[in-house]
N, C-alpha and C positions, 0 to 999 in steps of 0.2 A: 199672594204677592211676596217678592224676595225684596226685602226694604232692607236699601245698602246706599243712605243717606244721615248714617249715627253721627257722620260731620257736621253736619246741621244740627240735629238733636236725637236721641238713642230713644228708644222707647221704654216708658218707665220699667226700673227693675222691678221682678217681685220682691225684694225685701226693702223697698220704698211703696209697694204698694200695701205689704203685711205690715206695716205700721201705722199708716196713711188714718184710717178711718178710726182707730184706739187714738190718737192724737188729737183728731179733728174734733173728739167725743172730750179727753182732758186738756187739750191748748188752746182753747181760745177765747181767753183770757187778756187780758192786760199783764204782758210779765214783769210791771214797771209797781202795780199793786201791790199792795201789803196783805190783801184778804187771801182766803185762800185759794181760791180758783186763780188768781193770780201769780202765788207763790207757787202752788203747780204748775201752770204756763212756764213760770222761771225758772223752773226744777227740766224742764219739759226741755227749754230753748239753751240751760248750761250744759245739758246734760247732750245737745247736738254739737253745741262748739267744741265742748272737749272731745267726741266722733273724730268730728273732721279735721280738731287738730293733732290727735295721733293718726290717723289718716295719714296725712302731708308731713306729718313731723315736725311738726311749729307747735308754740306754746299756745294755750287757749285763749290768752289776751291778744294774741296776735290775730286773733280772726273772728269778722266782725260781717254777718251776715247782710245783703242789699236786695236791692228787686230784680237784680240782672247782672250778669255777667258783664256786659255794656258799662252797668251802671259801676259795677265795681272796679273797672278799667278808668272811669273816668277821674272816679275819685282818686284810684290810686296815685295815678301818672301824675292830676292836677294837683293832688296834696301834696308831692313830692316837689314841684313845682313854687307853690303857694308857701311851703315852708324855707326856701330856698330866700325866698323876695325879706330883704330888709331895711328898714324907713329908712330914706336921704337915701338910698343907695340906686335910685333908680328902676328900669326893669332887670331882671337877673339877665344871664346869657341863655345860648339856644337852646333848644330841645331836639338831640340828636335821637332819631327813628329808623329805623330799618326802611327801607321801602317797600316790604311786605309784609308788615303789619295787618292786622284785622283794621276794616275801618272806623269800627271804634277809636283808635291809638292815632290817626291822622284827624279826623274831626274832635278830638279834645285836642288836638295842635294848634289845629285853626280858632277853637273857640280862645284857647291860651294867647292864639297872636290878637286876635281884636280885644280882648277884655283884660287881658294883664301884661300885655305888649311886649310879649317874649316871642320872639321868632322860633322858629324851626328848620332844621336842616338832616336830609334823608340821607344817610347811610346806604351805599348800591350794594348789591347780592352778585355773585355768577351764574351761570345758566342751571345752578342743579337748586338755586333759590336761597343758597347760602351766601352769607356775609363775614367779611374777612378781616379778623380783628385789628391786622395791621392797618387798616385805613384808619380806626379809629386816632392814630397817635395825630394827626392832622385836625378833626373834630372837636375830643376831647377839650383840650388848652380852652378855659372859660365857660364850657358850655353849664346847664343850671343841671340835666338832666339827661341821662341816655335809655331811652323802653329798647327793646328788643325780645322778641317773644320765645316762648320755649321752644315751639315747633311750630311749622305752618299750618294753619288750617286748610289750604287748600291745593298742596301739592305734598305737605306730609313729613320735609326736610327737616331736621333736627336744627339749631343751633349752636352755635358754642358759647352757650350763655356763661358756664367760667371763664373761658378767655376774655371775654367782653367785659365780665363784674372784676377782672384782676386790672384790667386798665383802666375803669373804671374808679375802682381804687385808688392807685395810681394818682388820680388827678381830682382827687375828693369828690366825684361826683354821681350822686345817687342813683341807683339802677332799678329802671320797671321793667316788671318780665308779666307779660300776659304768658299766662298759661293754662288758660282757657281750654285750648286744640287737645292739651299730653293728660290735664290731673287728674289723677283717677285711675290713668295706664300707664303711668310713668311715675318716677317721684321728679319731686321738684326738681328744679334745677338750684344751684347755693350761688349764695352772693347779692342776693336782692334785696332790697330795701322796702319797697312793694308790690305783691303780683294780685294777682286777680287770676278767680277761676267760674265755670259755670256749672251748676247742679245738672242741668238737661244733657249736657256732653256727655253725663257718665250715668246716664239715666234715673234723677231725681226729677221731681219736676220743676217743670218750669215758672219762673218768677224766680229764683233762688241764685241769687249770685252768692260768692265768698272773694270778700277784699282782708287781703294779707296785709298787716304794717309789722315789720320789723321790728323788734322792742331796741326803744333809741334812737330808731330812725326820725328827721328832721321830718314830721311829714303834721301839714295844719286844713284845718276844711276847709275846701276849696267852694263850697256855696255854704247857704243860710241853714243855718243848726236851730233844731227846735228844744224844748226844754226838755229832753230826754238825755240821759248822762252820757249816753254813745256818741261825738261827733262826728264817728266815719259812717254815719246813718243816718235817713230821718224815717220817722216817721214808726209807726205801728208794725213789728216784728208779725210776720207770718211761721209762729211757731210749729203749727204741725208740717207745713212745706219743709222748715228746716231741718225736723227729725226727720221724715222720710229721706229728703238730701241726703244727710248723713250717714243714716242706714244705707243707702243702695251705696254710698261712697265708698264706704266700709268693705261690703261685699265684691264692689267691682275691686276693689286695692289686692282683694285678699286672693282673686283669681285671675290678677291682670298677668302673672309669669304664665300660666297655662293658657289661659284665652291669646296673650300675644305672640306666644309661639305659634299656637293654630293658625292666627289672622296674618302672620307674618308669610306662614308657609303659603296661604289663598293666594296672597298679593302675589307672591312673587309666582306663582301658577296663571295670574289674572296677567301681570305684565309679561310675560315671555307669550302666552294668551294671544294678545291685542298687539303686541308688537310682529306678530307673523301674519295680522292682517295685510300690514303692506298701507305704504303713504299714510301711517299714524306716527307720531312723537312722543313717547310714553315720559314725562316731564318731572324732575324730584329727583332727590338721591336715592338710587336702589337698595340702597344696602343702611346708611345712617339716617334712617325713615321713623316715621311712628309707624308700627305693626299694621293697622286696619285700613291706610287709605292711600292709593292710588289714583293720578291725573294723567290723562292723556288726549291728544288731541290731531284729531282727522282732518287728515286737506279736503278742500272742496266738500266741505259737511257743515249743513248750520248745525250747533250745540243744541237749540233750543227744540228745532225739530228732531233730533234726533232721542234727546230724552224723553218729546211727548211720544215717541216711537216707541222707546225701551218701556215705558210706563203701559203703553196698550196693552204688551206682552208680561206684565205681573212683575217689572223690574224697575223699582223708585229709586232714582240717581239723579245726581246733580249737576248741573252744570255751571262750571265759576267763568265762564268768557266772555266773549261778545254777545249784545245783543240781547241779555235776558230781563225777562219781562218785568223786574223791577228796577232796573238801571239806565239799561239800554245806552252802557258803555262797558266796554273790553276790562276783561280782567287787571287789575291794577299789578296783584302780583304774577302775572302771567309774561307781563308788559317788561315789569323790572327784571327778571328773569332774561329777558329775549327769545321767547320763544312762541310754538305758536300761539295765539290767543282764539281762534275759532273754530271751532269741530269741538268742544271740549266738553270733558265729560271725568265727573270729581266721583270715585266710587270708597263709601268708606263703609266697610263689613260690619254687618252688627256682633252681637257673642252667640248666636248660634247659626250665623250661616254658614252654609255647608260647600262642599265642591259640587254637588249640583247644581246649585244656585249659582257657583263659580260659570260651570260649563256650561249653565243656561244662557249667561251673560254673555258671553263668548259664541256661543250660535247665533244667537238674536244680531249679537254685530255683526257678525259674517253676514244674517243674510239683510240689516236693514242699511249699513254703509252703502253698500254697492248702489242698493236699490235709491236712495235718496242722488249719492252722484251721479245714478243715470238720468235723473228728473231735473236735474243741470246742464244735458249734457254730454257728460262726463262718463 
């Protein structure tokens, strides 16, 4: 199988797995003990944060491992939020968001509007999924908070998250950058206050979020702290997940210039590809993209049937649009975009796919599009 789904999750690297099992043997411990399997654990889990904080290029105190990528969005956004709020002063202002956010970033919105009665208000994109900082100068004025993410995850578009953090600035209001989609194949983006990233995007495993706080930044917890000294965390540290994290972080960072020139050259082979099928809309900036992933989307084609299609044929892709089997509604960011939302098919390269695998992909459409529009048809 050619699994070109690493948008979703990468397959663990070897150098998270060549640690994985020596960790599993000295981490699992309590890294909060005094004893010594304990103070190994602690040795174990400082020795991942400072990883992954030369990784990203933030200070070690700034990064504070979670159970999820989710979880580490939630906290971020909401602490930045919750540090904002001051007695007698009411609810703070809104929470300005992109409209194509992950939905992590829109359901910590909603949870913010019922339980600390801060509103929210979206930010629109153009057709290539980008957001245009001059709108902000209208938003800004009061607001408590502006997220905006590094990249899309599902059409690939880069952001301008310095113009965003400089008007931001501007109007003293704190900035959350999910960067979930880029870290690992990109560096950060500057300017934030708190971001959030996921261990499985860049092939560590799963369970391993990393939430970023800014050293100085306004940011307080946002739910119930238990008696452990971390409050951007609860609960019992999965230290060996986090050395592995680390590790593979470390490795992807150190080959992300060569793997992203490769994966760069595929996509733009995959879109000129899929674009000479004919009645498809290859969706995202061509050109200010993250390297590995490509959306595009066929008339008259369900998404859904068409990936259990490509999947028969040894090729696991995704589809972000209508209709799929855990929503069974239309792409949100596909929607704010204006473009199409159904035929859609999210392809994102892992680090050793090849042009074969490219041109496989590209047969198989050629010959299962046609044949699904004729069973409409069409």
């Amino acid at each position: 199988m050619a699994y070109l789904d690493t948008a979703s999750s990468a397959p663990l690297h070897p150098a998270a797995r060549a640690v994985l099992d020596d960790a599993l043997r000295s981490g699992w411990a309590d890294p909060r003990r005094l004893h010594g399997a304990g103070r190994s654990a602690r040795l174990l889990l400082d020795n991942a944060r400072a990883v992954v904080a030369d990784a990203l290029d933030v200070r070690p105190d700034e990064v504070t491992f979670t159970s999820s990528g989710t979880d580490a969005t939630h906290r971020g956004l909401l602490g930045l939020l919750v540090g904002r709020r001051r007695p007698g002063h009411g609810a703070p202002g809104p929470l300005v968001l992109t409209a194509v956010e992950h939905s992590a970033v829109p359901h910590a919105a909603a949870w913010a509007e019922r339980w600390l009665g801060t509103p929210s208000t979206e930010l629109g994109v153009d057709r290539l999924g980008r957001v245009r900082p001059e709108d902000l100068a209208t938003l800004l004025p009061g607001a408590s908070v502006l997220a905006v993410q590094s990249a899309n995850h599902e059409v690939g578009t880069r952001q301008p998250v310095a113009a965003c953090a400089a008007a931001a600035r501007e109007h003293g209001v704190p900035l959350f950058v999910d960067a979930c989609a880029s870290a690992g194949r990109e560096p950060l983006p500057t300017g934030w206050d708190a971001a959030a990233a996921s261990a499985h995007k860049w092939g560590g495993p799963a369970g391993v979020g990393v939430l970023l706080v800014r050293h100085g930044a306004r940011w307080r917890a946002p739910f119930p702290v238990d008696d452990r000294s971390d409050e951007r965390a609860s609960g019992f540290e999965n230290v060996p997940a986090a050395l592995a994290a680390a590790a593979a972080l470390r490795a992807v960072v150190d080959d992300a210039a060569v793997v992203g020139a490769r994966q760069s050259a595929l996509v733009d082979r995959l879109r000129a590809g899929v674009a000479a099928l004919g009645d498809v809309e290859v969706v995202g900036d061509p050109v200010d993209r993250m390297p590995h992933l490509v959306t595009f989307s066929f008339l008259y084609v369900d998404g859904e049937a068409l990936v259990t299609e490509l999947d028969r044929r040894g090729l696991a892709v995704a589809s972000g649009s209508a209709c799929t089997a855990s929503t069974l509604t239309p792409s949100r960011v596909l929607e704010a975009m204006g473009v199409l939302t159904h035929g859609n098919v999210r392809v994102s390269l892992a680090e050793d796919t090849t042009e074969a695998d490219v041109d496989a992909l590209l047969a198989a459409l050629a010959e299962v599009v046609p044949r699904l529009r004729a069973e409409v048809g069409l």
